[in-house]
MMTF fields as JSON, N, C-alpha, C and O atoms, coordinates in Angstrom:
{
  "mmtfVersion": "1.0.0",
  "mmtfProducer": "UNKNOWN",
  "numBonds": 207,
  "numAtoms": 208,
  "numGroups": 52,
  "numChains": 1,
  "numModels": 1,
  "chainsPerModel": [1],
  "groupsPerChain": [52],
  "chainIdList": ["A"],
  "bondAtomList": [4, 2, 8, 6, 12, 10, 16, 14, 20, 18, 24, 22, 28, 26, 32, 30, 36, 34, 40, 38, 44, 42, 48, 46, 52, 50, 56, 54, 60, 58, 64, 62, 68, 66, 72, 70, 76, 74, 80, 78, 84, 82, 88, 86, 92, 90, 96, 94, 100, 98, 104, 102, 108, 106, 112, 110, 116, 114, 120, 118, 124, 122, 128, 126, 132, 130, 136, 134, 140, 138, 144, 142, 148, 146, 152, 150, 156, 154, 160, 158, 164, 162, 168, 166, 172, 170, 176, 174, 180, 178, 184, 182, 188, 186, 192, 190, 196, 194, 200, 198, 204, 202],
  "bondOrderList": [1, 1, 1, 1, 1, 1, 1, 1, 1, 1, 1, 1, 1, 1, 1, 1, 1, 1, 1, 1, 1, 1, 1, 1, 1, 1, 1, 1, 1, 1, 1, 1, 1, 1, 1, 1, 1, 1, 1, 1, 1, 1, 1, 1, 1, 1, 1, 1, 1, 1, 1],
  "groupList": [{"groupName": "UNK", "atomNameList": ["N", "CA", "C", "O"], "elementList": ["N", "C", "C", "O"], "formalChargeList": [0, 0, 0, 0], "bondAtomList": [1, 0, 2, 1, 3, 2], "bondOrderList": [1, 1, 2], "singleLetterCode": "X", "chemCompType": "L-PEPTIDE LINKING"}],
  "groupTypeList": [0, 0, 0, 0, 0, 0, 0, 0, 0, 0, 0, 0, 0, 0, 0, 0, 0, 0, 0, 0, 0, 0, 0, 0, 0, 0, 0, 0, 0, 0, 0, 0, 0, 0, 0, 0, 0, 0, 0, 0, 0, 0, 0, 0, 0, 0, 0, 0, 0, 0, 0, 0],
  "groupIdList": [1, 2, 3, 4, 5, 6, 7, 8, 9, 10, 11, 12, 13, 14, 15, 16, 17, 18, 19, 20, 21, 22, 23, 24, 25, 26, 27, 28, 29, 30, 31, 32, 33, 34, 35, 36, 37, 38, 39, 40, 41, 42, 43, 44, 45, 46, 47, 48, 49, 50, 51, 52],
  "secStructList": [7, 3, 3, 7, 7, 7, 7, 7, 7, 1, 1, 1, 1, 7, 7, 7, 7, 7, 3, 3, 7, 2, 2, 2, 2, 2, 2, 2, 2, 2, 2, 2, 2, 2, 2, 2, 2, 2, 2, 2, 2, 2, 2, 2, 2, 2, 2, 2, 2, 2, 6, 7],
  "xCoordList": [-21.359, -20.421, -19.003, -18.181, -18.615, -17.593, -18.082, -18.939, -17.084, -17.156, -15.882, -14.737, -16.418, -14.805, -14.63, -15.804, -14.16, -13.477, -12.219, -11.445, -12.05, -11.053, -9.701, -9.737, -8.484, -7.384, -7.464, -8.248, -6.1, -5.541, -4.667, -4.289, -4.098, -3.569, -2.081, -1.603, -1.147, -0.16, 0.786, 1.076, 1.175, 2.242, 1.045, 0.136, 1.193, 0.444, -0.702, -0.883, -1.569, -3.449, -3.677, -3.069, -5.043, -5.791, -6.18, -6.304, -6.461, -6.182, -7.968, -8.647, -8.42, -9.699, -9.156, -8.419, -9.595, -9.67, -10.801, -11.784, -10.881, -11.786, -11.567, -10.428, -12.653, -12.732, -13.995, -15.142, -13.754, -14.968, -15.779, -15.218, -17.033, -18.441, -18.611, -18.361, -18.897, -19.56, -20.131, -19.713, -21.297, -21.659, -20.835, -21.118, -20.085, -19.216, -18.242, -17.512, -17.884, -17.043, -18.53, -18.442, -19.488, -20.474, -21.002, -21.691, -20.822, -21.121, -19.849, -19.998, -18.64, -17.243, -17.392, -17.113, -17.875, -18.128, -18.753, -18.173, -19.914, -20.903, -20.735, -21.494, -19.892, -19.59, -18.352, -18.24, -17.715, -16.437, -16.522, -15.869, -17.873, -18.751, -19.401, -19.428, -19.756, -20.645, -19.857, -20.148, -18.189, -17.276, -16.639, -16.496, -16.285, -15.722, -16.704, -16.154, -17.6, -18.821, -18.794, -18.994, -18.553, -18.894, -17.73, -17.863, -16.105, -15.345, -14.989, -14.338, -15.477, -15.631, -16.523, -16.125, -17.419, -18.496, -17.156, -16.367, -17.162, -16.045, -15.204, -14.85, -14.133, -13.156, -13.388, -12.792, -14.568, -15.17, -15.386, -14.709, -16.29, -16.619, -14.747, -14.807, -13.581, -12.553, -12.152, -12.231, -11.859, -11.565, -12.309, -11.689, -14.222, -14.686, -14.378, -14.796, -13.7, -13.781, -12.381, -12.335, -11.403, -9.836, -10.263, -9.662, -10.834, -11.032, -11.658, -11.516, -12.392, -13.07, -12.052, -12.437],
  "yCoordList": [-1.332, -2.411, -1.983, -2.834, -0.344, -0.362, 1.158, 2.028, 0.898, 1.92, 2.483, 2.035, 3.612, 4.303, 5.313, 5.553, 5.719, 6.723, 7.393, 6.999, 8.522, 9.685, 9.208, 9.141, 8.909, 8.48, 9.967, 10.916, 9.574, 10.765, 11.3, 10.759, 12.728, 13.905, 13.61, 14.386, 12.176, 11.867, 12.997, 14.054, 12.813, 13.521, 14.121, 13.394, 15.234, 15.473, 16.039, 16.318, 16.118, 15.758, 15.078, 14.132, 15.015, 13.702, 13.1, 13.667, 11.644, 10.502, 10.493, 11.13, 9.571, 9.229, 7.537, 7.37, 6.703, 5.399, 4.656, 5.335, 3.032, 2.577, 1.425, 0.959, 0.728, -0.695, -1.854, -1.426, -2.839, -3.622, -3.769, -3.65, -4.015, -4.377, -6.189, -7.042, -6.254, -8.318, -8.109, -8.648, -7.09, -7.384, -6.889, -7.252, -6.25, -6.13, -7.393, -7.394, -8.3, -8.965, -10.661, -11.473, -10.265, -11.4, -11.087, -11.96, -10.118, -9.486, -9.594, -9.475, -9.776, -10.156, -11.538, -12.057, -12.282, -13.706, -14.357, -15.09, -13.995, -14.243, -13.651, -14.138, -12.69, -12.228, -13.131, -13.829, -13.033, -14.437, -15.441, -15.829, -16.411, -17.622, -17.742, -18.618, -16.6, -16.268, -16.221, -16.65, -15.277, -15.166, -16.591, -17.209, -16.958, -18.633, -19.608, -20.611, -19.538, -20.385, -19.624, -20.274, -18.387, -17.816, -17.722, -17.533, -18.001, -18.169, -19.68, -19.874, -20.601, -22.217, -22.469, -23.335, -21.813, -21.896, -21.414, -22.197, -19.97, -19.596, -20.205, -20.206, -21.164, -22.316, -22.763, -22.63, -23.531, -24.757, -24.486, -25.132, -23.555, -22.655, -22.398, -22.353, -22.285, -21.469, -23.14, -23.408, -24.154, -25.445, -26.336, -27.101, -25.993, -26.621, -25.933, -26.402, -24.897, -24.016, -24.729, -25.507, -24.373, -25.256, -26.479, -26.66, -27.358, -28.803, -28.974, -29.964, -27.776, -27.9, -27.531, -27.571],
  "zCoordList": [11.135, 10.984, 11.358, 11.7, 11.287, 11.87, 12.839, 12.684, 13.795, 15.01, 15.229, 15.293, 15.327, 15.48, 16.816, 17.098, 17.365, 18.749, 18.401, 17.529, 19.204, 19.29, 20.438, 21.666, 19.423, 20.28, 21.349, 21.365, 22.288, 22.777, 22.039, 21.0, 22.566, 21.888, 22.451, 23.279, 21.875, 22.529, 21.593, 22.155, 20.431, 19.544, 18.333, 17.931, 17.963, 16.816, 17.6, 18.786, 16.25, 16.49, 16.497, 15.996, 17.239, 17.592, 16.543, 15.457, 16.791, 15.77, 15.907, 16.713, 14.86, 15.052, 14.454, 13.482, 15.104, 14.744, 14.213, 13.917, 13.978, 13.461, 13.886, 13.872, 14.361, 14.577, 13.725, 13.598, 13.362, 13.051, 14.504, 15.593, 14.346, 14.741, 14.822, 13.97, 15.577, 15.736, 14.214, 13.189, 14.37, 13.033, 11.58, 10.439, 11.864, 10.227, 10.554, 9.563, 11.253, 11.487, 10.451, 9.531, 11.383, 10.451, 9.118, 8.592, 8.554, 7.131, 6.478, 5.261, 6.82, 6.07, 5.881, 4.8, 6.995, 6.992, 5.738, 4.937, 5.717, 4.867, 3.474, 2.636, 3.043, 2.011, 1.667, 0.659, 2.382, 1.951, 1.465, 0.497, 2.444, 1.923, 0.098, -0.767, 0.198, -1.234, -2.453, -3.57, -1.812, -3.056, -3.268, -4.322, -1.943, -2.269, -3.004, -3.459, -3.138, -3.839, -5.507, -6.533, -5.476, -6.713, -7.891, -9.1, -6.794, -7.451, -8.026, -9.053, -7.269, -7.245, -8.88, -9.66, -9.118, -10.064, -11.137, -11.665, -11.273, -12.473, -12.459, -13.638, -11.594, -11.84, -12.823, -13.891, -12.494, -13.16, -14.419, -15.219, -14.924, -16.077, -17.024, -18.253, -16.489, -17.036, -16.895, -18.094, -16.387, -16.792, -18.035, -18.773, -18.13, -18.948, -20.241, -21.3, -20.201, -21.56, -22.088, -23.041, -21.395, -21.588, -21.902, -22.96, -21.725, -22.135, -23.626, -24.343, -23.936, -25.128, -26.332, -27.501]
}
């Protein structure tokens, strides 16, 4: 999900970087979906409790 490569040797030592993947880019997706649904549920739950 993530991929990484060896910058060049501009100033310093060489850097090693990191990039997301299509697929860590669709596994952030879908984990986002799940928390927005899961935080939607506990709303609701922390409003029905206040009402009581």
């Amino acid at each position: 999900m993530i991929a990484s490569y060896w910058g060049d040797e501009s100033q310093g030592g060489r850097r090693k970087y990191y990039q997301v993947t299509v697929e860590g880019r669709e596994a952030y997706e879908k984990a986002l979906a799940s928390w927005k649904v899961a935080k939607e549920l506990i709303d609701q739950l922390i409003e029905r409790r206040d009402e009581v």
